[in-house]
C-alpha positions in Angstrom: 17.6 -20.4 28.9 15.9 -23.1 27.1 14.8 -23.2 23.7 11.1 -23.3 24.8 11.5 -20.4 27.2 13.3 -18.1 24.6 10.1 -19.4 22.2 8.1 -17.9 24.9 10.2 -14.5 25.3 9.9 -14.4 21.6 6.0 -14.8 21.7 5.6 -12.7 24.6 7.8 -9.7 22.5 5.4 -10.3 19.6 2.5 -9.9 22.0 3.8 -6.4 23.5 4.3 -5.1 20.1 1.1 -6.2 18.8 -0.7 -4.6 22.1 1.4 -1.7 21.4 0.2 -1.1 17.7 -3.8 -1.6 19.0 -4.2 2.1 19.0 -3.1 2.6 15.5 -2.9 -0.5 13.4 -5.6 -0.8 10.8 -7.0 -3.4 10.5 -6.6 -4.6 14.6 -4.4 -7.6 15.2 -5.2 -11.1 16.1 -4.2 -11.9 19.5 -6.2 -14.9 19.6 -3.3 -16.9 18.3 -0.7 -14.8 20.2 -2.2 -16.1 23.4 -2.8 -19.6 22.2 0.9 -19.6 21.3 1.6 -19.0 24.9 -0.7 -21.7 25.9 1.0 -24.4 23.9 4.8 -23.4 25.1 3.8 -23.1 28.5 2.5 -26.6 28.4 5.8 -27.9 26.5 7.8 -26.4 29.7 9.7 -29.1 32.2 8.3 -29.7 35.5 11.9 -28.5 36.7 11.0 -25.1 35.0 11.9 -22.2 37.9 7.9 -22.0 39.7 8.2 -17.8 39.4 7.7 -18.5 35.6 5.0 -21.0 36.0 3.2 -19.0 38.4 3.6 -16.0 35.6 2.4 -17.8 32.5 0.1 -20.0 34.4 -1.7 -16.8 36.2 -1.7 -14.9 32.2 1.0 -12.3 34.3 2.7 -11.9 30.7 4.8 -8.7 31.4 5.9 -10.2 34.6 7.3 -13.4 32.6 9.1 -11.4 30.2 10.7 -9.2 32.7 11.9 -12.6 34.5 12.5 -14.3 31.5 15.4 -11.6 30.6 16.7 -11.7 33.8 14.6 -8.4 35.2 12.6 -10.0 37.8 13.4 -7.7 40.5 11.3 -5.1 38.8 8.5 -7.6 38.8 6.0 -5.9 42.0 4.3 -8.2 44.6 0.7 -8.2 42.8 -2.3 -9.1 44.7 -2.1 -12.5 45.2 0.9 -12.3 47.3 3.4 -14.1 45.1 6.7 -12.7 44.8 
């Protein structure tokens, strides 16, 4: 894994837990910068990056790029535009 796709898995982690804290937290976080965050690595990644993880981030599929990301793509499910 490169160092720009475990910046990602990092950013997508702190995504899911901030998500995950919506119904409680007090005040609400941000995700404005979470997502622009993801915007900005996804743009630093190689052309040679693996297209399954460009498809992901470039379709805003974040649980799908984590999964694949730490190696769990097989529990990724065809969605609806037919990609595996």
């Amino acid at each position: 894994m490169t160092e720009v796709e475990r910046n990602i898995l990092q950013a997508l982690q702190d995504l899911e837990g901030a998500v995950a804290s919506m119904a409680t937290a007090n005040p609400k976080p941000d995700l404005l910068p979470l997502f622009a965050r993801l915007e900005d690595l996804t743009r630093q990644l190689p052309r040679t990056t693996d297209p399954s993880l460009l498809h992901y981030l470039h379709k805003k599929s974040y649980e799908k790029a984590r999964l694949f990301l730490q190696g769990r793509d097989a529990e990724n499910a065809t969605g609806q535009c037919r990609h595996d």
